[in-house]
C-alpha positions as CSV (number, residue, x, y, z in Angstrom):
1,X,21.1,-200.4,-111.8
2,X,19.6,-200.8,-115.4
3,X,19.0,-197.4,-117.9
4,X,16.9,-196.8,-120.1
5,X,19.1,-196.5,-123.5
6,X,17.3,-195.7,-127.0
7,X,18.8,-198.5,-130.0
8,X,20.3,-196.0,-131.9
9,X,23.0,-195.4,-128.8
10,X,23.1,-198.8,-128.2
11,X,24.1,-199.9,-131.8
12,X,26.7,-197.3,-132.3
13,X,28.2,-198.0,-129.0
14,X,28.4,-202.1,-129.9
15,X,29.5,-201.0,-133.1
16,X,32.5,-199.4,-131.4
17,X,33.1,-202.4,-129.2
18,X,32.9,-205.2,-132.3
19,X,35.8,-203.4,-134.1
20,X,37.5,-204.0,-131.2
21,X,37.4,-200.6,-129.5
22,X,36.5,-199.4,-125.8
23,X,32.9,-197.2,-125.6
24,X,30.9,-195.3,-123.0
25,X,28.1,-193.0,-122.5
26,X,29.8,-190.0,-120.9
27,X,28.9,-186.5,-119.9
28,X,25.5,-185.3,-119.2
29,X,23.6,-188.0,-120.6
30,X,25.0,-190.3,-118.1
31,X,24.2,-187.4,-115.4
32,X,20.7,-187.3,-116.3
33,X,20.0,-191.1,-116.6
34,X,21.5,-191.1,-112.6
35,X,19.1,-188.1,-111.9
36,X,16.5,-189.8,-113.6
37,X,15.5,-186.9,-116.3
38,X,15.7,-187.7,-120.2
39,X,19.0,-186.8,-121.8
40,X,18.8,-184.1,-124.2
41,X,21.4,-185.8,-126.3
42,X,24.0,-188.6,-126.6
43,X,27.8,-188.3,-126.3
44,X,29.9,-191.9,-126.7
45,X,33.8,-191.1,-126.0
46,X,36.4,-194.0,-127.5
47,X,40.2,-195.1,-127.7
48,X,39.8,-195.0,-131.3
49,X,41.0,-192.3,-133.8
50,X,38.5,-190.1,-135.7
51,X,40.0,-191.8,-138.7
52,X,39.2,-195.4,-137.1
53,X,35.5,-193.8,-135.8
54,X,34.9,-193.1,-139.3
55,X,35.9,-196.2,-140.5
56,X,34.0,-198.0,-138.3
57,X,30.7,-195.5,-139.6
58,X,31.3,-194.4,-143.3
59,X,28.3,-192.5,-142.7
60,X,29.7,-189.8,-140.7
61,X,31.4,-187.1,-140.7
62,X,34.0,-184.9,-139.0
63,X,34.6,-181.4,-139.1
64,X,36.1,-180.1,-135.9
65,X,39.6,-180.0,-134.0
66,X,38.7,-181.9,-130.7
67,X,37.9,-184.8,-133.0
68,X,34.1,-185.6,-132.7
69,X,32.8,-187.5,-135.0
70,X,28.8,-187.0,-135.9
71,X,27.3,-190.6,-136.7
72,X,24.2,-190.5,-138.6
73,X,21.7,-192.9,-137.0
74,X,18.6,-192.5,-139.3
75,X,16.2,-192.1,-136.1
76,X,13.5,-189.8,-136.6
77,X,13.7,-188.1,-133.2
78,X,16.1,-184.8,-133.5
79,X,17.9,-186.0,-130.2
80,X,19.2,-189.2,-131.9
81,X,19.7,-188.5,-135.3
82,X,22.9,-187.8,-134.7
83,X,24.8,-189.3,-131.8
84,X,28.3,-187.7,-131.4
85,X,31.5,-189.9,-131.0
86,X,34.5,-188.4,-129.1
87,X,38.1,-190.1,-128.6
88,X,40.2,-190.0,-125.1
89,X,41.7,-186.5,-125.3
90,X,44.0,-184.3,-123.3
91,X,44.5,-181.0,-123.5
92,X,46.8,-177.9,-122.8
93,X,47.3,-174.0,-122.6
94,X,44.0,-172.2,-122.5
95,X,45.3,-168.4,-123.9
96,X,42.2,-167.1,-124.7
97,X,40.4,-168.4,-121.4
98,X,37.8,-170.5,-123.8
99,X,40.0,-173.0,-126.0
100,X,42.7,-175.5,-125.3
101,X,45.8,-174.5,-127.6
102,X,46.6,-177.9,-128.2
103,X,44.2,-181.1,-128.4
104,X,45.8,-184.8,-128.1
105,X,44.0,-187.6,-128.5
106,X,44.4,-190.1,-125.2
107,X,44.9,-193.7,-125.1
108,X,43.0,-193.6,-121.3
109,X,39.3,-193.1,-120.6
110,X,40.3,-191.7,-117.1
111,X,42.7,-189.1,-118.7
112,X,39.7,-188.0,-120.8
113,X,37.0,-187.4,-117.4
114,X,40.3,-185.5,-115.5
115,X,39.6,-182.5,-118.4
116,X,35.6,-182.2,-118.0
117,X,34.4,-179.0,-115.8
118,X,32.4,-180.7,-112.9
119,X,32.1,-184.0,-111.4
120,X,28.3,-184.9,-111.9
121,X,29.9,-184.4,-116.2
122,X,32.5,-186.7,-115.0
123,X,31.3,-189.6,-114.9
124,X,31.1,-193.0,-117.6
125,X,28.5,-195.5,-118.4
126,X,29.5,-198.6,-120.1
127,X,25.6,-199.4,-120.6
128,X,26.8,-203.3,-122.2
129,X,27.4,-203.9,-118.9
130,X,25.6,-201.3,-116.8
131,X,29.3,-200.6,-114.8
132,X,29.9,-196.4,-114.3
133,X,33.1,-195.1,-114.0
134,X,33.3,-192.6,-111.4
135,X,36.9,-191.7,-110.3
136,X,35.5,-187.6,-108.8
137,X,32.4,-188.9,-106.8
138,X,30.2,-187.2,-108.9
139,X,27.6,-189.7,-108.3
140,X,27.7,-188.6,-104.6
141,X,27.7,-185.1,-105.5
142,X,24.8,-186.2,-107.9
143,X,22.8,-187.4,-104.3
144,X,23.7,-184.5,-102.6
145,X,22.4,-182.0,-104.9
146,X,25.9,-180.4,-105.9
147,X,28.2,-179.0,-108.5
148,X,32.1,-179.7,-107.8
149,X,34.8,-178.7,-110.1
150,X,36.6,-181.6,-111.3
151,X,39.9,-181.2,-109.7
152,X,41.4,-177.8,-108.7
153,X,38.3,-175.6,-109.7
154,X,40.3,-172.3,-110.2
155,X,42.6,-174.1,-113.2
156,X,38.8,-175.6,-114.6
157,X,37.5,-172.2,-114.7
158,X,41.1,-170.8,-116.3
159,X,40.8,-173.7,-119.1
160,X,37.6,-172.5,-119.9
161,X,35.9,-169.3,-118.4
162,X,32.5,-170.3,-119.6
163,X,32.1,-173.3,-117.3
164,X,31.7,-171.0,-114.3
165,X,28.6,-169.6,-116.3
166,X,27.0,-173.3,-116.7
167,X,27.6,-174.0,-112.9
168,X,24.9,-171.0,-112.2
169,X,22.7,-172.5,-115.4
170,X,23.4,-176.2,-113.9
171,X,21.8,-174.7,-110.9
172,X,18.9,-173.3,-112.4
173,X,18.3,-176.6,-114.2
174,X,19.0,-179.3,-111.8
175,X,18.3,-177.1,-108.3
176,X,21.6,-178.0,-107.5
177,X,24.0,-176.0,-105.2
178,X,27.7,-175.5,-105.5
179,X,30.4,-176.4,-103.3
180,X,31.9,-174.2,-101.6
181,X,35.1,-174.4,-102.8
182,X,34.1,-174.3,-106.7
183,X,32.0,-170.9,-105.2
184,X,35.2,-169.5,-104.0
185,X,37.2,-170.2,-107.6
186,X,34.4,-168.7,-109.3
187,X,34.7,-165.3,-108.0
188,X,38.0,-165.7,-108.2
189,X,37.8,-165.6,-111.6
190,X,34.7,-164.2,-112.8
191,X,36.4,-161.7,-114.5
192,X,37.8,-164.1,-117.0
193,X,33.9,-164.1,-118.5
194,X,35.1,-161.0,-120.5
195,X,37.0,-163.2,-122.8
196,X,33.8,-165.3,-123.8
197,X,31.9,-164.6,-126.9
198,X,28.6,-162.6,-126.2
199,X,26.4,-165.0,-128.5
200,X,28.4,-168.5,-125.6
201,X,27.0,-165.7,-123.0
202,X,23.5,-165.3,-124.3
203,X,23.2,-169.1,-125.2
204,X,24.0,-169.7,-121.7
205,X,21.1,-166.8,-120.6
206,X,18.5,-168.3,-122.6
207,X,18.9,-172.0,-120.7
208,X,18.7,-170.1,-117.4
209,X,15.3,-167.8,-118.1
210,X,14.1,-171.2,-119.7
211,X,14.7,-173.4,-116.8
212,X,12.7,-173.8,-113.7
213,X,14.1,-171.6,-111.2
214,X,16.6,-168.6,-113.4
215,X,16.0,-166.7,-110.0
216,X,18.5,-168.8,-107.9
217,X,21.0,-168.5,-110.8
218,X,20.9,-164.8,-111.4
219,X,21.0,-163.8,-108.0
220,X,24.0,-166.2,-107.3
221,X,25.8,-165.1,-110.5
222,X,25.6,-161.6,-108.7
223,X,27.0,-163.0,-105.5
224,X,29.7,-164.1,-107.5
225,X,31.0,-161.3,-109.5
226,X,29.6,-162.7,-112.3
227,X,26.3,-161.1,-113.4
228,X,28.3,-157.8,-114.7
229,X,29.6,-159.8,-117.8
230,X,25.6,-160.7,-118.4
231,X,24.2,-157.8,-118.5
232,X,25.9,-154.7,-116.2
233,X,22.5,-152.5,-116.3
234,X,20.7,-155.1,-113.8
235,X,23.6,-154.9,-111.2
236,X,21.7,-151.3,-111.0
237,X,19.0,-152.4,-109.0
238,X,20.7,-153.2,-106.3
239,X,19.8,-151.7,-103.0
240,X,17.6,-149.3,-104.6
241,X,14.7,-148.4,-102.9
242,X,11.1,-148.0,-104.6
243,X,7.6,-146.7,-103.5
244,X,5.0,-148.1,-100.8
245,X,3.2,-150.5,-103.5
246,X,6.4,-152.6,-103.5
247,X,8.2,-154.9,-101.0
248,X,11.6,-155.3,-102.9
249,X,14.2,-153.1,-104.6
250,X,15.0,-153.2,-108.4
251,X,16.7,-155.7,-108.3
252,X,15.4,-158.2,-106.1
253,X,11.2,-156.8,-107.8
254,X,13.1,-158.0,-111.4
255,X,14.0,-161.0,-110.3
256,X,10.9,-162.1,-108.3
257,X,8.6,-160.9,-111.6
258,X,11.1,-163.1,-113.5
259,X,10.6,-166.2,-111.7
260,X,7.0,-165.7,-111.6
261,X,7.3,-166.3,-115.2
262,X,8.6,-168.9,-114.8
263,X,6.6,-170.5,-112.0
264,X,3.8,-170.1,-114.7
265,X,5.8,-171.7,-117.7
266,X,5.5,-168.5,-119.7
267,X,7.4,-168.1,-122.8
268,X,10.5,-167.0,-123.1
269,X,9.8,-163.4,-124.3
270,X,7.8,-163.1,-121.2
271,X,10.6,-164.6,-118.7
272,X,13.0,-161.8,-120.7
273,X,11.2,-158.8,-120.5
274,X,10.5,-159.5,-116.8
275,X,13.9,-159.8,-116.2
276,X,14.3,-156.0,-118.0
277,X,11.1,-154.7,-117.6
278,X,12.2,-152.3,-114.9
279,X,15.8,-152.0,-116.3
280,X,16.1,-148.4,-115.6
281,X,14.0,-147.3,-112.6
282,X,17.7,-146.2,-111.0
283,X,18.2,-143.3,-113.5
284,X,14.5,-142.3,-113.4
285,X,13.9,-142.0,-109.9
286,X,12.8,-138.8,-108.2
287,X,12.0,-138.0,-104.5
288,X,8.2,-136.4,-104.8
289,X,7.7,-134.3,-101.8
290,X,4.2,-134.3,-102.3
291,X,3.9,-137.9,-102.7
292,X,6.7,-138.4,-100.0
293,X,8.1,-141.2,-101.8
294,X,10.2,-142.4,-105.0
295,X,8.6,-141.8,-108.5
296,X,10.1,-143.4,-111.8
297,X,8.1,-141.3,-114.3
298,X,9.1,-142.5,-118.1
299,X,10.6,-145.1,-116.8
300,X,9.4,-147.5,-119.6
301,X,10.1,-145.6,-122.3
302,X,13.9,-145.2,-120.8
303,X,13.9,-148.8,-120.1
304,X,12.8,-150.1,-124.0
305,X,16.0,-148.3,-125.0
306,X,18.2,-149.9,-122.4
307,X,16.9,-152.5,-122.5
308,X,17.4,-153.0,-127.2
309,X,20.8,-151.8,-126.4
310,X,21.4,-154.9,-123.7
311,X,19.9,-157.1,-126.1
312,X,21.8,-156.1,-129.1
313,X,25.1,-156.5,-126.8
314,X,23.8,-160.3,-126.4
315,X,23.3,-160.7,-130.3
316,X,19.3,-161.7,-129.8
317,X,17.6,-162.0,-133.1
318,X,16.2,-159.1,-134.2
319,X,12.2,-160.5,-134.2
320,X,13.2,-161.1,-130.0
321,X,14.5,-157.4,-129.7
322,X,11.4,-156.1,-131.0
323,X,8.9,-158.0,-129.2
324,X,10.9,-158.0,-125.8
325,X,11.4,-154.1,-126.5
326,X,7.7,-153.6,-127.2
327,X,7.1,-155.4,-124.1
328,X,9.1,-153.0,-122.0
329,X,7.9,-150.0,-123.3
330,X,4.2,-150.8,-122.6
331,X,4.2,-153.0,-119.6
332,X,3.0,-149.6,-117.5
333,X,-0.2,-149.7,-119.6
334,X,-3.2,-147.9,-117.8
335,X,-5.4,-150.6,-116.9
336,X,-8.3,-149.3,-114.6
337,X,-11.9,-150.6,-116.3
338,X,-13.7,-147.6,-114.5
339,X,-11.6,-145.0,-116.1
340,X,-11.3,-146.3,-120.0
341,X,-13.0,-147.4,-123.0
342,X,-12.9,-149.7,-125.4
343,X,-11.3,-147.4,-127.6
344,X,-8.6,-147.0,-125.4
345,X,-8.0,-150.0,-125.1
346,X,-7.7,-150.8,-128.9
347,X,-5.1,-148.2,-129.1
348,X,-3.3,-149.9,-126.7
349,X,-3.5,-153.3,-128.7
350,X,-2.3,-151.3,-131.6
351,X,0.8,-150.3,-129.9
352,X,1.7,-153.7,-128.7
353,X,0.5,-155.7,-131.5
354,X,-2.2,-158.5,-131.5
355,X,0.2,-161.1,-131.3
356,X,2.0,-159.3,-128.5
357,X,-1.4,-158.1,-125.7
358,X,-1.7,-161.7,-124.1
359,X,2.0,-161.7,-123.4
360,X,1.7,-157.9,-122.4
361,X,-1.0,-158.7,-119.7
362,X,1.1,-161.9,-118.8
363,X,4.1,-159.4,-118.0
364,X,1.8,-157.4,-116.0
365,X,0.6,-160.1,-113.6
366,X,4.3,-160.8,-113.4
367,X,5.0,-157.5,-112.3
368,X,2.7,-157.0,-109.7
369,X,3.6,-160.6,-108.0
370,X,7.0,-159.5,-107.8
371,X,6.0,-156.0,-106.2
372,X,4.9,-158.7,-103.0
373,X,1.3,-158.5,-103.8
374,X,-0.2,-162.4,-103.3
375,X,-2.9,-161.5,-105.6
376,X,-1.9,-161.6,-109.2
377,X,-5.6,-160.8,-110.8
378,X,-7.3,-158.6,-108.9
379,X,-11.2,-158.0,-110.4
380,X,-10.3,-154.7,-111.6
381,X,-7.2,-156.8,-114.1
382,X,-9.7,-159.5,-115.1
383,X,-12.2,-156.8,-116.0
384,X,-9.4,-155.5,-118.2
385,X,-9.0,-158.8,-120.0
386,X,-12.2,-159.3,-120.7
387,X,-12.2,-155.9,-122.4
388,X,-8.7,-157.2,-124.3
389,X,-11.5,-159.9,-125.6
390,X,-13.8,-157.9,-126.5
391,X,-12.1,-155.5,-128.1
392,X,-10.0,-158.4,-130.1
393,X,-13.2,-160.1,-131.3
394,X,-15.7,-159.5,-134.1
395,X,-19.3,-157.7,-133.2
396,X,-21.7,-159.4,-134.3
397,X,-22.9,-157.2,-137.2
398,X,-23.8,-157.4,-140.9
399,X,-20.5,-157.3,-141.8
400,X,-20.5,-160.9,-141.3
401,X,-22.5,-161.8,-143.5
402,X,-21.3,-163.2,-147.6
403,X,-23.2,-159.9,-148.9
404,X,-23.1,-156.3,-148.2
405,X,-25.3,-153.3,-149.3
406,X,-23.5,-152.9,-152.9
407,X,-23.6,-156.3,-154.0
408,X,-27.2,-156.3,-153.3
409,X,-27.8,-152.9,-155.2
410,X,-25.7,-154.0,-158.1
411,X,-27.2,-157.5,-158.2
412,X,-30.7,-156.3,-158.1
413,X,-30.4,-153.0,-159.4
414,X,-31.5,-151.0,-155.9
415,X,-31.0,-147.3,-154.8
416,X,-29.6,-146.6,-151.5
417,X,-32.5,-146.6,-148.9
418,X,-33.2,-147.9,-145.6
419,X,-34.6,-151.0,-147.6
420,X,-31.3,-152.3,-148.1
421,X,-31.0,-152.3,-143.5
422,X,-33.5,-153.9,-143.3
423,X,-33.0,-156.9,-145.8
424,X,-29.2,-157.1,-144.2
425,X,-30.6,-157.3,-140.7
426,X,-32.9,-160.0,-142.0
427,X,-30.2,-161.9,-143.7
428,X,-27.7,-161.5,-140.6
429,X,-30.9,-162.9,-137.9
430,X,-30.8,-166.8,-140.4
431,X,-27.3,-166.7,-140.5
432,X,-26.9,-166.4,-136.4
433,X,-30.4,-169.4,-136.6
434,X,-27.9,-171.5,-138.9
435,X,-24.1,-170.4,-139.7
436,X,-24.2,-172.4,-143.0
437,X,-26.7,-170.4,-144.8
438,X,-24.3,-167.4,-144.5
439,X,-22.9,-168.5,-148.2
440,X,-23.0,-165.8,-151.5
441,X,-25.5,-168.2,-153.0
442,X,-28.4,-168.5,-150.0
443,X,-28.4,-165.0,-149.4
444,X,-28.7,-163.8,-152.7
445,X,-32.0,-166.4,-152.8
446,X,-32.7,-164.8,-150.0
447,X,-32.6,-161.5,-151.1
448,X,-34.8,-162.1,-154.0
449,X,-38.0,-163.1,-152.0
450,X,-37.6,-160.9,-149.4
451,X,-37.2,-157.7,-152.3
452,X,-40.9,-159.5,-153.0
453,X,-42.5,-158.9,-149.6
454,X,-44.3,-155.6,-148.7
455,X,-42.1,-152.9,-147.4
456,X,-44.1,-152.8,-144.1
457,X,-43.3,-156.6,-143.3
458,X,-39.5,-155.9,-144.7
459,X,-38.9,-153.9,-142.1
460,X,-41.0,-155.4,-139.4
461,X,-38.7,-158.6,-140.4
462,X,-35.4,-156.1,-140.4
463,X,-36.5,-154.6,-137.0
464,X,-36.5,-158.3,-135.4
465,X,-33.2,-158.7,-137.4
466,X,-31.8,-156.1,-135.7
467,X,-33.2,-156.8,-131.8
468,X,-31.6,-160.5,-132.2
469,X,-28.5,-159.1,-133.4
470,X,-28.3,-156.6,-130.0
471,X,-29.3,-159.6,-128.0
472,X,-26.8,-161.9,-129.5
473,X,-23.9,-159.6,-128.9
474,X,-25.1,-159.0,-125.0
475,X,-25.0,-162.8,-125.0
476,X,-21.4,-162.8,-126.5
477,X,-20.1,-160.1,-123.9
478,X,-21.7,-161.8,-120.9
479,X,-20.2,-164.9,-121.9
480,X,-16.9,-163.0,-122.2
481,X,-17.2,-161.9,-118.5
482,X,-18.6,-164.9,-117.1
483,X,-14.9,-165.9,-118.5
484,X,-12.7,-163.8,-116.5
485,X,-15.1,-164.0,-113.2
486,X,-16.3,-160.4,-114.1
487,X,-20.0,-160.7,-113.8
C-alpha cells in the first residue's frame, strides 16, 4: 500500500538514511495514514544520537531530556515546519506516575515501539519502501476499531497515568472502543490521574469537547473511575432526577446538550458551557408541592460560580472563564416573544455581550435537545432571534445620515425648528434612493437648495421623507422574519 507523504518528511527521513542511519515514520502519523485521515504532525524515530541527528541537520535544535530533535524544514504549513526526530529509547521507573526517571537511548527500533501507550501508536512506516513494522497488531486493532495497551496495560498506565486519559480522547476522536482488558487496567488505576498536571488534564478536555463525539468519552471516563479527576462537580448529576419537560437526569441532559454541540460543529465555548450549563441543578433542587415536581430555582446563577471555580481548577484562560461563565449564568434567559419587548431583550444582549447572544441562543437550542425534545427551534425561539436581529441592528433613521441637526444649524446659521425634520427626513429619503449620496459634501449641497424652497414644499418633501423611512424599516423587519420562518 502507497501513502501519501509531504517532501519535507520525505527529505529528512532520506537525509537520515544517506548518513547511514535507520528512519521511520512512527506514532500517530503512521496511525492516521492507515485510517486514512491527515496527520496532524510528523514524528521520524532513528538509531542515531541527538548529537549525530544534529549533525546530520545543523539547523535544528534540541532542548529536551528524551532527546528529540526539532528539524527546521522551511515549509510554510505549521504542521511541517518542524518535523520532530526521536532516537530508539528505553525507559525506566515512573515515580511521579507521568515521567520516566531514567531515559536511554536504544540501539533497536522494536525496543523503542515496546515503550509507546497503545498499539494503533505502535506501529512504523519505513515510507522508502512502504514496509510497516507492526510487532502489537495494531494495524488489526486499527480494522477493528480498537485501543489496546501495548503490552501489560496496567504497567502502561503506571509509566504514565495520562495515557488512560487519551484512550477516552482516542475514542472520542477516532470512534474507537477499548479492549476490554485495557478497560479493566484503567479503572484499576484511574486514581493515578491525581498525579497529572491540571493544565495535561485540561489539554486532554479540550481535544475531547473538540472532537466529534466527547459524549462517548465522558460518559466512559465515568464508567471508569476516571471523570472525578476531570471535573468532580459533573459526577453530581448522576441519577438525579429533573422535572416533566426532561427525559434525562443531570448528568446524562449535560451530556446529550454537549454533544448536540457538537453534532452541530459549534465552537468550543459553546461545547463547554453545555457540558457545565447545568452544573449545579443537584444543590438547587426543591420538591414543589404545588407543582408536584423538582424545581432548580437560581440554578444559573449557582452554576456560573461553580462552574469559574471548575474552570480556574483546569487553568482555562481567563477570556474562556469569562465568556463560558457568562454563558452559564444566562443560558435560562426568558425567551417567550408574546410576553417581551424589544427592550427586554436589549437588556438581555447587554448582560451577555454582543459578541456572546449568538453563542447564548446556540447553548439554548442545545439545552432543549438534550432535555429529549426533537424540535430544537420551535416558532416561539425563531421569533426570539429574529427579535435578537432586530434589536442588534441599526433603525433606519436620520442618524444615518453624514449630517445631523447641529451641523446644519451651525453651517447655515438656523434656529432650532421643525425646519431642520423636515430637511433631515428629506436628506435620509436620497440617501435610502442611492447610498452614495449619504457623503458630508452632497448633503450639505443638498441642504442649501432645499433651505431655498418654500416652507410649505419643505415639509411636504420632509413628510414623504419620513413615510419612506417607516416603510423602509417595515421592509427591513419583514425581511428579518421572513429569515427565521416567522412571518
Amino acid at each position: 500500500m502507497t501513502y501519501r507523504i509531504p517532501r519535507e518528511v520525505e527529505i529528512v527521513s532520506a537525509s537520515l538514511r544517506k548518513a547511514g542511519f535507520e528512519a521511520y515514520l512512527v506514532g500517530g502519523c503512521v496511525r492516521d495514514l492507515i485510517i486514512g485521515r491527515d496527520p496532524k504532525d510528523w514524528d521520524i524515530t532513528t538509531n542515531a544520537t541527538p548529537e549525530q541527528i544534529q549533525a546530520v541537520f545543523p539547523d535544528s535544535f534540541y532542548e529536551n531530556e528524551y532527546g528529540t530533535v526539532g528539524v527546521k524544514t522551511g515549509a510554510e504549513d505549521a504542521r511541517l515546519a518542524i518535523i520532530e526526530v526521536t532516537p530508539y529509547r528505553t525507559e525506566s521507573g515512573y515515580s511521579d506516575k507521568r515521567r520516566p526517571d531514567t531515559v536511554k537511548f536504544g540501539l533497536s527500533l522494536l525496543e523503542d515501539l515496546a515503550r509507546r501507550d497503545f498499539t494503533i501508536n505502535a506501529i512504523a512506516l519505513d515510507e522508502s519502501k512502504g514496509h510497516l513494522v507492526d510487532p502489537y497488531a495494531g494495524q488489526k486493532d486499527i480494522k477493528d476499531k480498537l485501543i489496546r495497551a501495548v503490552g501489560n496495560a496496567s504497567e502502561r498506565f503506571n509509566e504514565d497515568a495520562l495515557r488512560m486519559l487519551r484512550a477516552v480522547r482516542l475514542v472520542a476522536e477516532l470512534e474507537f472502543g477499548i479492549d476490554g482488558g485495557t478497560a479493566a487496567a484503567i479503572s484499576e488505576n484511574s486514581k493515578h490521574l491525581r498525579f497529572v498536571s491540571r493544565e495535561r488534564v485540561r489539554d486532554e478536555l479540550v481535544r475531547i469537547l473538540n472532537s466529534s463525539q466527547p459524549m462517548n468519552a465522558l460518559v466512559l471516563s465515568w464508567q471508569l473511575g476516571m471523570l472525578e479527576w476531570i471535573s468532580p462537580d459533573l459526577i453530581r448529576g448522576v441519577g438525579v432526577e429533573q422535572n416533566q419537560a426532561h427525559s434525562y437526569d443531570v448528568f446524562e441532559h449535560l451530556m446529550r446538550t454537549m454533544q448536540h454541540a457538537a453534532d452541530k460543529d459549534w465552537n468550543f465555548d459553546i461545547r463547554l458551557a453545555a457540558l457545565f450549563h447545568d452544573i449545579s441543578k443537584p444543590e438547587t433542587r426543591r420538591w414543589s408541592e404545588e407543582k408536584k415536581e423538582w424545581t432548580f430555582h437560581g440554578h444559573e446563577v449557582v452554576g456560573s460560580r461553580v462552574t469559574k471555580k471548575a474552570l480556574e481548577d483546569l487553568h482555562f484562560s481567563r477570556e474562556t472563564i469569562d465568556k463560558v461563565v457568562k454563558l452559564v449564568r444566562w443560558h435560562m434567559f426568558f425567551s417567550d416573544p408574546d410576553q417581551i419587548t424589544l427592550s427586554a431583550v436589549r437588556r438581555m444582549i447587554t448582560n451577555v455581550g454582543e459578541e456572546n447572544i449568538w453563542d447564548l441562543l446556540n447553548l439554548r437550542i442545545c439545552d432543549r435537545v438534550g432535555t429529549g425534545r426533537p424540535k430544537e427551534q420551535p416558532f416561539r425561539f425563531r421569533k426570539y432571534k429574529a427579535m435578537v436581529e432586530q434589536a442588534l441592528r441599526d433603525p433606519i433613521s436620520v442618524k444615518m445620515l453624514k449630517t445631523d441637526g447641529q451641523h446644519i444649524m451651525e453651517k447655515f446659521h438656523m434656529k432650532p425648528g421643525p425646519k431642520i425634520g423636515y430637511i433631515l427626513n428629506a436628506l435620509l429619503e436620497e440617501v435610502l434612493d442611492d447610498s452614495q449620496r449619504n457623503t458630508r459634501e452632497y448633503l450639505d449641497t443638498r441642504t442649501e437648495e432645499l433651505l431655498k424652497m418654500p416652507e410649505d414644499a419643505l415639509r411636504e418633501l420632509g413628510e414623504a421623507g419620513k413615510q419612506r423611512r417607516e416603510e423602509a424599516e417595515d421592509e427591513e423587519i419583514k425581511h428579518i422574519m421572513e429569515k427565521h420562518h416567522v412571518c
